[in-house]
N, C-alpha and C positions, 0 to 999 in steps of 0.2 A: 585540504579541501574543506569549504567553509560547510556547517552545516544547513539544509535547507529550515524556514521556522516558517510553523504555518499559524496563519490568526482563525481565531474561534470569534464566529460569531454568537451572540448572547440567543436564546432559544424568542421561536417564535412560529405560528402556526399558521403553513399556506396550502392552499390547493396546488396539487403537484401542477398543474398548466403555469400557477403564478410563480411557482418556486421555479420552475425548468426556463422558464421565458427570462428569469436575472440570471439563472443560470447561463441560456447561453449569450447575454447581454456581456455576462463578464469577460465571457471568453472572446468573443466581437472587441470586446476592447483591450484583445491581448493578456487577460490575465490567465493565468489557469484556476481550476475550482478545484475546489474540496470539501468531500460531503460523506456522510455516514451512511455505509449499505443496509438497504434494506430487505429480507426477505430471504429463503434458504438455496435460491434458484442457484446461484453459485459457489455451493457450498460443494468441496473444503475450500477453495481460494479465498473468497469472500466469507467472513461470517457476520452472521446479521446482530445490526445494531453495534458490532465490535469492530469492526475495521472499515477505513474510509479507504477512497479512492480519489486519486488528483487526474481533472479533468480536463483537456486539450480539446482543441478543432479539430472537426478533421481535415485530414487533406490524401493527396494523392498517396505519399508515404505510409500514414500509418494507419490508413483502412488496409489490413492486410489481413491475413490466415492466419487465425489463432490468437488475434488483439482482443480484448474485451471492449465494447461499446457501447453507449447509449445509446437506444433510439426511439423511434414512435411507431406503435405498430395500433392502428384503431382505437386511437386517441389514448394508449397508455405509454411511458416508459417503461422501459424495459433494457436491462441491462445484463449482457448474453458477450458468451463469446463466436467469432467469428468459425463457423466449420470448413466452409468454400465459398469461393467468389467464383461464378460462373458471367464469361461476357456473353448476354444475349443479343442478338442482329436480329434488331426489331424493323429497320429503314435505318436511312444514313442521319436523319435526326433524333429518331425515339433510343437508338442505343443504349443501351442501361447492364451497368453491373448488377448482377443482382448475387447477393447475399445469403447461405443459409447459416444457421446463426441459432446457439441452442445455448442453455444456461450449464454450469458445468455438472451444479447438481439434479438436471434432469435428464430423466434415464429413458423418455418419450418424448416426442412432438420436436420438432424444429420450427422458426419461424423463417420465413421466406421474404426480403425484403428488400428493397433497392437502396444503392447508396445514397441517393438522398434522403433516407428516411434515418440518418444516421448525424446522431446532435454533436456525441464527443467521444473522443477515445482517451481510455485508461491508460495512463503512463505510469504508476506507480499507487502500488496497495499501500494501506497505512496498518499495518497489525499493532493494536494497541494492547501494551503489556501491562500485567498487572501490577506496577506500578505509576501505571497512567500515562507513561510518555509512551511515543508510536514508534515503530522501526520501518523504515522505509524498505519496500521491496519493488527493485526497477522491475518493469515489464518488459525490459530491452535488455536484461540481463542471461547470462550463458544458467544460472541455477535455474531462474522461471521459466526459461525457453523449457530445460528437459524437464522440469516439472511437469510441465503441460504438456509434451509428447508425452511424457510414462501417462497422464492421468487420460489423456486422447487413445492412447495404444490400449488402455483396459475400459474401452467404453464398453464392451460386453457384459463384462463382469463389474461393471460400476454397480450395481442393483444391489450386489449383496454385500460390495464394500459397504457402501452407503450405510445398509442394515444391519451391519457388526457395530458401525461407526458408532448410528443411532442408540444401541443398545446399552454400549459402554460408556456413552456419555448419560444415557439415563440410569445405569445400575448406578457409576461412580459420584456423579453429579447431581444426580435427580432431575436430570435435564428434560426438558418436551420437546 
C-alpha cells in the first residue's frame, strides 16, 4: 500500500473567515485539506499546534456519532466531536438534524447545532513525531473507534484525568 504524502504549504497569515472559505473551496473541488490543530478543546486526541487533521465534506455517511467535525457556531469554527444526532420534526420542510457536539477536552458545555452548520469532517489525525515526520491515525479505524468509547465511557471522571495529565506534563515537561 502506497504511502499517503501530504504538501505543506509555506506559512502565511489569514483571518480564520478567509482561511476556512479556501478551506472549504478545496474541498468543493474535491480535494481533502490539511491543517494544524489548534487549541486544547480536544485534547488528548488532538494536541494543539502538534497534530493536524485531513479534512473531507460532509455528507450523509460521515456526519455520524462520535466523528470529529468542523463547524460554525456564531461566526467561529469550532472543531468538536459529535455526542448525538437528534431528528427534530419541525414541518415536513424545516426538518433538521440537530447535532450536540462537545470538544473531547471539555469536561462542560456542549454546543447544539444543525447539520448544516457543519463545514468538514475529520478522516484522519496527523501525530507528528519527534522526528518530524507524522503518523497517520484512521478515524475509521477498530483502535480509534474503542479509543473514543473508553475516553466517551469516562466522561465523568475526565476532570481529574485531564488534572493528573495536566500536572505531569508540567512537573516533567515544564509544560503550561
Amino acid at each position: 500500500m502506497e504511502k499517503e504524502k501530504y504538501r505543506t504549504a509555506s506559512s502565511m497569515v489569514l483571518e480564520n473567515n478567509e482561511y476556512f472559505a479556501l478551506v472549504q473551496e478545496e474541498m468543493h473541488n474535491g480535494n481533502k485539506v490539511v491543517f494544524t490543530a489548534k487549541g486544547h478543546s480536544m485534547t488528548p486526541f488532538l494536541r494543539h499546534e502538534r497534530d493536524s487533521v485531513e479534512l473531507v465534506l460532509p455528507n450523509e455517511d460521515n456526519v455520524k456519532e462520535h466523528a470529529i467535525v468542523l463547524f460554525t457556531l456564531h461566526g467561529r469554527y469550532i472543531m468538536h466531536r459529535i455526542l448525538k444526532i437528534d431528528y427534530v420534526n419541525v414541518g415536513a420542510v424545516n426538518d433538521k438534524d440537530v447535532l450536540t457536539i462537545q470538544g473531547d477536552g471539555n469536561i462542560s458545555g456542549q454546543e447544539i447545532v444543525t447539520r448544516d452548520a457543519v463545514i468538514g469532517v475529520v478522516t484522519k489525525l496527523l501525530r507528528k513525531r519527534r522526528n518530524g515526520s507524522y503518523h497517520a491515525i484512521d478515524c475509521n479505524g477498530r483502535f480509534f473507534k474503542a479509543a473514543t468509547a473508553i475516553w466517551l465511557f469516562l466522561t465523568p471522571v475526565r476532570r481529574y484525568i485531564l488534572a493528573i495529565r495536566r500536572k505531569i506534563l508540567k512537573y516533567i515537561f515544564h509544560y503550561e
